[in-house]
VEXDREN-2710 file (C-alpha; in Angstrom, 1 decimal):
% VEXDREN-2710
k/r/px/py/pz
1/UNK/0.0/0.0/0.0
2/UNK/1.5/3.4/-0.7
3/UNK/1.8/6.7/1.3
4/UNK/-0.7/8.3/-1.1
5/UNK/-3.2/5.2/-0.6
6/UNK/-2.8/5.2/3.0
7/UNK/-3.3/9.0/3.0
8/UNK/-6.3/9.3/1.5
9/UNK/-7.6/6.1/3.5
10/UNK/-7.3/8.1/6.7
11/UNK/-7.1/11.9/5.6
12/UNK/-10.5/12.3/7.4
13/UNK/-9.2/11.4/10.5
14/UNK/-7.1/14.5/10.7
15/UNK/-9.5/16.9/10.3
16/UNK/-10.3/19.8/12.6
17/UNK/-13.7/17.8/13.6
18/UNK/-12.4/14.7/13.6
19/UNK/-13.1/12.8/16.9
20/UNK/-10.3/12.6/19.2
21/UNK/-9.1/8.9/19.8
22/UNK/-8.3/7.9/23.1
23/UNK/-7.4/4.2/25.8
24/UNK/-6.6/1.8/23.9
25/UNK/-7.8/3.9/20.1
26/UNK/-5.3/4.0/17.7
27/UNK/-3.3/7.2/16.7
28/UNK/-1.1/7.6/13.4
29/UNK/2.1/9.2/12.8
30/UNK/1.9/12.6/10.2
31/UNK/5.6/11.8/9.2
32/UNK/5.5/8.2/8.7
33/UNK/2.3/6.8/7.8
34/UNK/3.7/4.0/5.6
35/UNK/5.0/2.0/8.3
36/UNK/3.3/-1.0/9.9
37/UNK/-0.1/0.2/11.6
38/UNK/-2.0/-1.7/14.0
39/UNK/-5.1/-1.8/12.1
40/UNK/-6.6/-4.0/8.9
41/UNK/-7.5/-3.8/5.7
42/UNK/-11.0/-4.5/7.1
43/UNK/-11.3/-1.1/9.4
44/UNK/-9.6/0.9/6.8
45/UNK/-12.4/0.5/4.8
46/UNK/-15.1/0.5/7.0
47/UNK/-13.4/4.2/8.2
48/UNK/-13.5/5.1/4.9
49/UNK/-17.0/3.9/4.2
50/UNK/-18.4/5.4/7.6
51/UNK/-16.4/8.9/6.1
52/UNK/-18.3/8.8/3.1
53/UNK/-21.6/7.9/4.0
54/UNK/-21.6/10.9/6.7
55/UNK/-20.4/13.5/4.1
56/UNK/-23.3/11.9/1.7
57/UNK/-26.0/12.3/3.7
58/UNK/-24.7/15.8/5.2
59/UNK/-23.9/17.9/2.1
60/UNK/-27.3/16.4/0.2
61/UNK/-29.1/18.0/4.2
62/UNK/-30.9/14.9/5.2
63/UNK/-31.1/13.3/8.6
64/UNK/-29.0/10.6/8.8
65/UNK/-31.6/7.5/10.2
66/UNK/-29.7/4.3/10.8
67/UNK/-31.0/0.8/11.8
68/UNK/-29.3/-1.3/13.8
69/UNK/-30.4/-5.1/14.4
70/UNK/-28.9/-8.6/15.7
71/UNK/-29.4/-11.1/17.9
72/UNK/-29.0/-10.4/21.7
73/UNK/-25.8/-9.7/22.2
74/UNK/-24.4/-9.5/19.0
75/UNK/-22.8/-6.3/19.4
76/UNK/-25.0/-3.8/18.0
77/UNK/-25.3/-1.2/20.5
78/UNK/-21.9/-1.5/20.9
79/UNK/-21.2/-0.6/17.2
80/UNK/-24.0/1.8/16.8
81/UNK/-21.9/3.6/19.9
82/UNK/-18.8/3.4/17.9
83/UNK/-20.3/5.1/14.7
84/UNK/-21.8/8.2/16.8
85/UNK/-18.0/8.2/18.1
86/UNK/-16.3/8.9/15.0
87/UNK/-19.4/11.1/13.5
88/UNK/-19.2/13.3/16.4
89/UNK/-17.2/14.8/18.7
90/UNK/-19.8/15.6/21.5
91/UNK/-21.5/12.2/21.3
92/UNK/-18.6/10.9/23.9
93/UNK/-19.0/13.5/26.1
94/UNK/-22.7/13.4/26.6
95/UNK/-22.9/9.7/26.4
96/UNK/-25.3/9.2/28.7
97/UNK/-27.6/11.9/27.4
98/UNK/-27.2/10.8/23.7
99/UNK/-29.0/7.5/24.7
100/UNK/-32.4/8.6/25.8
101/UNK/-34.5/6.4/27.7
102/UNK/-37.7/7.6/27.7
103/UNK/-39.8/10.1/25.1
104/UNK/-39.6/12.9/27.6
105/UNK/-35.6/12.6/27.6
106/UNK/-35.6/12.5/24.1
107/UNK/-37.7/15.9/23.4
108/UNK/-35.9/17.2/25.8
109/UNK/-32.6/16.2/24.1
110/UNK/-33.7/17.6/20.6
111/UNK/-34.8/21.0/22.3
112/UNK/-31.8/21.7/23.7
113/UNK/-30.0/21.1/20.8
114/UNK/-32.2/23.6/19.0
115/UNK/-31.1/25.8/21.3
116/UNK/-27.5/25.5/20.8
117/UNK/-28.3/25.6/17.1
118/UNK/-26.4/21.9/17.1
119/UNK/-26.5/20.8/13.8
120/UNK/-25.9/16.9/12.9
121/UNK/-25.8/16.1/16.3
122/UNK/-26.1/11.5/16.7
123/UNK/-28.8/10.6/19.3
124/UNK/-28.7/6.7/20.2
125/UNK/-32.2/5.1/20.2
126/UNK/-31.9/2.0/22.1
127/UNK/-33.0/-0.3/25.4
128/UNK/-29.8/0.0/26.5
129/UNK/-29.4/-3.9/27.5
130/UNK/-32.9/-4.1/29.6
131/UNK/-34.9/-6.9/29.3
132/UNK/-38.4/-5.7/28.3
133/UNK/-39.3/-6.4/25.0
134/UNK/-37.8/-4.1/22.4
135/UNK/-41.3/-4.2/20.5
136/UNK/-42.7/-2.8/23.7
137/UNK/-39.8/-0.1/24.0
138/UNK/-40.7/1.1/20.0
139/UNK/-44.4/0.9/20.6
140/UNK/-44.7/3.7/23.7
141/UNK/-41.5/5.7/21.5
142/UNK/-43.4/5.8/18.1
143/UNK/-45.7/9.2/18.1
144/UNK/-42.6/10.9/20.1
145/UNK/-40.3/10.0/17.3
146/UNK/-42.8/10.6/14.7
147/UNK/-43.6/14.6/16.0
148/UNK/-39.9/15.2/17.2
149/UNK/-38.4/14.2/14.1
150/UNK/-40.4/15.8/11.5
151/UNK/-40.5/19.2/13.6
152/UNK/-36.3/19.1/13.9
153/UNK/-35.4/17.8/10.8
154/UNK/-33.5/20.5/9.8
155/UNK/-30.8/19.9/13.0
156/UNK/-30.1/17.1/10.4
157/UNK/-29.5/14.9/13.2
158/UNK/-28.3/11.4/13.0
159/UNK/-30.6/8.8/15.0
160/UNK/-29.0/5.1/15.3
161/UNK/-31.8/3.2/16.0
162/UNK/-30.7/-0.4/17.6
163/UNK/-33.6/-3.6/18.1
164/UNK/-32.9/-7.3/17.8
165/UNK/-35.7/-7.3/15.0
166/UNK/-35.7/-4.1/12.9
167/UNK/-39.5/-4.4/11.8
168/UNK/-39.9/-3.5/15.8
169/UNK/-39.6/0.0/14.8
170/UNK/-43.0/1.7/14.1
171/UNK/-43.5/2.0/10.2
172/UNK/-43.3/5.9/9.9
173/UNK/-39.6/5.4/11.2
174/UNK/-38.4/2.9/9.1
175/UNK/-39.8/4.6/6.2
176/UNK/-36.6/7.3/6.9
177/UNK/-34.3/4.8/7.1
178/UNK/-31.0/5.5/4.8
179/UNK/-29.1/2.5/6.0
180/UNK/-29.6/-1.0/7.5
181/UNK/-27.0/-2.5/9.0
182/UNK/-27.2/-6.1/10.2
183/UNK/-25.0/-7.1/13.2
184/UNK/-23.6/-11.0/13.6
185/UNK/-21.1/-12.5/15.9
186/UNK/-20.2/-16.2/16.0
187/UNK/-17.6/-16.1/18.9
188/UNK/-16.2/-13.2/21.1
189/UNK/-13.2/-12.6/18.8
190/UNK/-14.6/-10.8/16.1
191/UNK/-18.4/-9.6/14.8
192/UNK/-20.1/-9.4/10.9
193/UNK/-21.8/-6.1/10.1
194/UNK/-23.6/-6.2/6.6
195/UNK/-24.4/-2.8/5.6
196/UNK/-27.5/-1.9/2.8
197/UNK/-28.5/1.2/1.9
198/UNK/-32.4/1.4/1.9
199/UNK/-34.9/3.1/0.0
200/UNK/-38.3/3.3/0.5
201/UNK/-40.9/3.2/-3.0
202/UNK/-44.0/5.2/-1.8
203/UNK/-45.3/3.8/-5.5
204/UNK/-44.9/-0.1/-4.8
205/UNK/-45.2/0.3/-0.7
206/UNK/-42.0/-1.5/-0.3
207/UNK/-38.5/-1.1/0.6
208/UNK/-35.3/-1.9/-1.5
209/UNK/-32.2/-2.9/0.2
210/UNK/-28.6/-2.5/-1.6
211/UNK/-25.4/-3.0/-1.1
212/UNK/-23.2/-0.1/-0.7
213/UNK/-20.8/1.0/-3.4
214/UNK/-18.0/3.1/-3.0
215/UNK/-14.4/4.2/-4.5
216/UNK/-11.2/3.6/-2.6
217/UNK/-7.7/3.1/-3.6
218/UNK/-9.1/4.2/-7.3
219/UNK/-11.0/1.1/-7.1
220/UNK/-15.1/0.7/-7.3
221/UNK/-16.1/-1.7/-4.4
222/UNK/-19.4/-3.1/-3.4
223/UNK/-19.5/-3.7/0.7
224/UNK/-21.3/-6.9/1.5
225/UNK/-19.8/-7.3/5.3
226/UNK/-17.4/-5.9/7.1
227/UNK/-15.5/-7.6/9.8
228/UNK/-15.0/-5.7/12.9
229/UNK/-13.1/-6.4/16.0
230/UNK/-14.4/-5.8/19.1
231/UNK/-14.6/-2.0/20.1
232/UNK/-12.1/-0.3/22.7
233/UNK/-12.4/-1.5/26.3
234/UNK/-12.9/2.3/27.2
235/UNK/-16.1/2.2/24.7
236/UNK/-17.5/-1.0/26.1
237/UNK/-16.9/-0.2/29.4
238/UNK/-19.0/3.3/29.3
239/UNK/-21.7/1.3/27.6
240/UNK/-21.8/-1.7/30.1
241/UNK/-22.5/1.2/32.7
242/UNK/-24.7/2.7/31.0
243/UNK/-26.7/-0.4/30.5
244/UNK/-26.2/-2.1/34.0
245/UNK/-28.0/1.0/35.6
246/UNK/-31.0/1.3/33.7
247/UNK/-31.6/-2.4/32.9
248/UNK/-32.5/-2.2/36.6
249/UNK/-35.1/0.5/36.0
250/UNK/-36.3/-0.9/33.6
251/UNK/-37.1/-3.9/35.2
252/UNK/-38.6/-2.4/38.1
253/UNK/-41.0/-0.7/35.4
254/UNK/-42.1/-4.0/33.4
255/UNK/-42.7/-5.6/37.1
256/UNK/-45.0/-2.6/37.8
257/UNK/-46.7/-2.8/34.6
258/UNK/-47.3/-6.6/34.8
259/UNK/-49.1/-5.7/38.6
260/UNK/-51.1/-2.7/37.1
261/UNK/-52.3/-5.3/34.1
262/UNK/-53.2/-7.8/36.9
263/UNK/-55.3/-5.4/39.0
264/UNK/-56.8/-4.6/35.5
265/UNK/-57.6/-7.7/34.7
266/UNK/-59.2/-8.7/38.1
267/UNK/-61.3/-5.7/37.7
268/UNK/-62.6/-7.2/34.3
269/UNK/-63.3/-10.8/36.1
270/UNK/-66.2/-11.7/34.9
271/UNK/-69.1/-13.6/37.2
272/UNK/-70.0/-16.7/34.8
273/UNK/-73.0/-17.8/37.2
274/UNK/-75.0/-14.6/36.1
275/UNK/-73.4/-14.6/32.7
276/UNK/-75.0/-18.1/32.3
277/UNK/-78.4/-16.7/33.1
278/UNK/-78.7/-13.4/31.5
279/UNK/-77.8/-15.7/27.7
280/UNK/-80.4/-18.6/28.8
281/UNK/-83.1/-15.6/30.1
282/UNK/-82.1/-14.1/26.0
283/UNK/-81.3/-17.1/24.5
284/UNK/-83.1/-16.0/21.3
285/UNK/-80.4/-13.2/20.8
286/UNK/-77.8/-15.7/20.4
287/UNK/-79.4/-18.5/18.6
288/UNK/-78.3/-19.9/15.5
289/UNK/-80.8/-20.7/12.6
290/UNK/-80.7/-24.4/12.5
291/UNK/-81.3/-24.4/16.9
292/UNK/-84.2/-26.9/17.6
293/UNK/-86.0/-26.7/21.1
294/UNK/-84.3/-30.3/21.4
295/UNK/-81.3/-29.5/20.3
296/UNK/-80.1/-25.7/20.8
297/UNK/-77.3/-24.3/19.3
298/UNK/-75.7/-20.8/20.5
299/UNK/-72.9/-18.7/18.1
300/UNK/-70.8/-18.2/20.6
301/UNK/-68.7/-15.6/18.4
302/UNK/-72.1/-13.5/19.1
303/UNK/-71.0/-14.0/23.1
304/UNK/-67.4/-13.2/22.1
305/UNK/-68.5/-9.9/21.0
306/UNK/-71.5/-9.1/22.5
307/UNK/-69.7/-9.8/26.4
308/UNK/-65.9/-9.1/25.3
309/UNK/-65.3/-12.6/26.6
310/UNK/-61.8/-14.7/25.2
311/UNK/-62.7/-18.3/23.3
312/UNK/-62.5/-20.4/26.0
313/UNK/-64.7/-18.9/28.1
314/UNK/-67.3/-18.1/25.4
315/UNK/-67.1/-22.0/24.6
316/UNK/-67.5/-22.9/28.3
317/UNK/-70.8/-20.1/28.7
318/UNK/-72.4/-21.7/25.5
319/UNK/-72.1/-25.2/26.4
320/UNK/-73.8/-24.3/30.1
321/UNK/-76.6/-22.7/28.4
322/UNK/-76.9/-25.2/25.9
323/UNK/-76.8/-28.2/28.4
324/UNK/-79.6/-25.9/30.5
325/UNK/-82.0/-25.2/27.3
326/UNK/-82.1/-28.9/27.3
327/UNK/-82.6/-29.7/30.8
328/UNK/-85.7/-27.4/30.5
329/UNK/-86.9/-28.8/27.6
330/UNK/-86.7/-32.4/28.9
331/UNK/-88.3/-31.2/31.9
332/UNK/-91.2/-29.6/29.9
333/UNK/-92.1/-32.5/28.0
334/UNK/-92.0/-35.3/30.8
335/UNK/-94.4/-32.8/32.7
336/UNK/-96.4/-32.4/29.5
337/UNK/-96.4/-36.3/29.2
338/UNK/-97.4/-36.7/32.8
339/UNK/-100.7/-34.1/32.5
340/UNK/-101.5/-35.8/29.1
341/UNK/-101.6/-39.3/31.5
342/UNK/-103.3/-37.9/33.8
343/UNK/-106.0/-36.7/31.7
344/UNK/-106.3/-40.1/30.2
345/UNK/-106.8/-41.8/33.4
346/UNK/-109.5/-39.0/34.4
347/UNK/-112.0/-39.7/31.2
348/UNK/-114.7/-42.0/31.7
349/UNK/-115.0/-45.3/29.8
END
């Protein structure tokens, strides 16, 4: 590789905004960059590609919306962290505030950066390792994100949005989405990021996914995964942090939610002993067409709706009634029968 190639590789990392490295980051020398650098071929062009996807997206002014997925600890917070390190300097330092938890923190995030008049600024949209369900998370975040985003769009901001699944993010969101990048790791020493970039066709309703293209070394490449090592111990430790803290609140708020839904629920208990009665008393509400006094038939999908009752339970209420229709039925003719033999045995010969 020559100076001139390994110049322009990492010419971005010398700019005036370039984020500072620091632990265990690499650094390069100005007056020898052609000897050996602890680095690969890999990261060079994964810096390079991150370089030129920023500068895309900021000189054509569009917010930059990422999506991260992966399984469970697959690493994509973790790298979702590392790209709002190197597109921004102030990401670092406000960390903990760049990963809101909540919609509140978020709006409140956004407004003070309108204040500042902070343009481009990367906000981190993720659980942060809890253990509630990330659909959950996306669910109460989706009107929040919606509003925020469309009323701010021109801080241009860049929102990394990190799920296990990423259809988890409402539909409005994803629509935004420039690039998708999937996150795999098969052992601990190194993880697989496939990046696309994504368009969405209002026309067909759908989404197209792509491969990345770019130019380095005066030569066209098409990125179809990039292998990372893991991230700086000073970056993984800040996150673990980060995470261990509010997984704990978190979990304290899905055990509340789980009693609140519990108390709801007993609220909405319903007595099946006058249930029974009130359908028997109106059993010709719920009747189907082919019922016979003998043999009656009830829809329970007219109980479903009618009582807001789950399958089971509508099953159970219609086989009561329909076992006590006949009971009276049976009961009504034997005491027909009987009058009818008594009458008999009362007319004279």
């Amino acid at each position: 590789m020559t100076n001139k190639a390994m110049q322009e590789a990492i010419s971005f990392m010398r700019e005036d905004n370039a984020p500072k490295w620091e632990a265990e980051a690499y650094t390069f020398d100005d007056n020898d960059i052609s000897a050996m650098l602890p680095i690969s071929q890999q990261e060079l062009i994964a810096i390079h590609y991150l370089k030129v996807k920023r500068a895309e997206t900021w000189n054509a002014g569009f917010s930059q919306m990422n999506s991260f997925d992966g399984r469970h600890r697959s690493g994509k917070s973790l790298y979702a962290t590392v790209f709002g390190y190197l597109w921004e300097d102030d990401f670092w330092k406000d960390y903990e505030e760049r990963l809101p938890q909540d919609p509140q923190s978020f709006s409140e995030l956004v407004l003070k950066m309108d204040d500042l008049n902070k343009r481009g600024f990367v906000v981190q949209i993720d659980e942060a390792g809890g253990q509630t369900s990330a659909s959950d998370f996306y669910e109460k975040w989706a009107k929040s994100l919606s509003k925020m985003m469309m009323a701010f769009g021109y801080l241009l901001p860049v929102c990394n949005f990190c799920a296990p699944v990423k259809d988890f993010v409402n539909s409005t969101m994803r629509k935004m989405f420039l690039s998708y990048y999937k996150v795999s790791r098969y052992d601990r020493q190194c993880s697989y990021i496939t990046p696309y970039d994504v368009s969405f066709n209002t026309i067909s309703r759908k989404w197209w996914y792509k491969h990345p293209r770019l130019k380095i070394f005066d030569q066209n490449l098409t990125l179809h995964r990039i292998k990372m090592p893991p991230p700086p111990r000073f970056i993984i430790d800040r996150y673990e942090k980060v995470a261990g803290v509010r997984k704990k609140n978190l979990m304290s708020e899905y055990n509340r939610e789980i009693q609140e839904s519990s108390v709801k629920e007993a609220k909405k208990e319903v007595n099946l002993d006058e249930l029974i009665d009130h359908v028997y008393n109106n059993f010709y509400l719920f009747k189907m067409r082919n019922s016979k006094p003998e043999k009656p038939i009830i829809n329970d999908v007219k109980l479903e709706f009618a009582y807001k009752l789950n399958v089971r339970m509508a099953k159970y209420v219609k086989t009561e009634v329909e076992n006590k229709l006949m009971e009276a039925h049976r009961k009504k003719e034997a005491e027909a029968e009987e009058r009818l033999l008594k009458s008999k045995q009362m007319t004279p010969l």
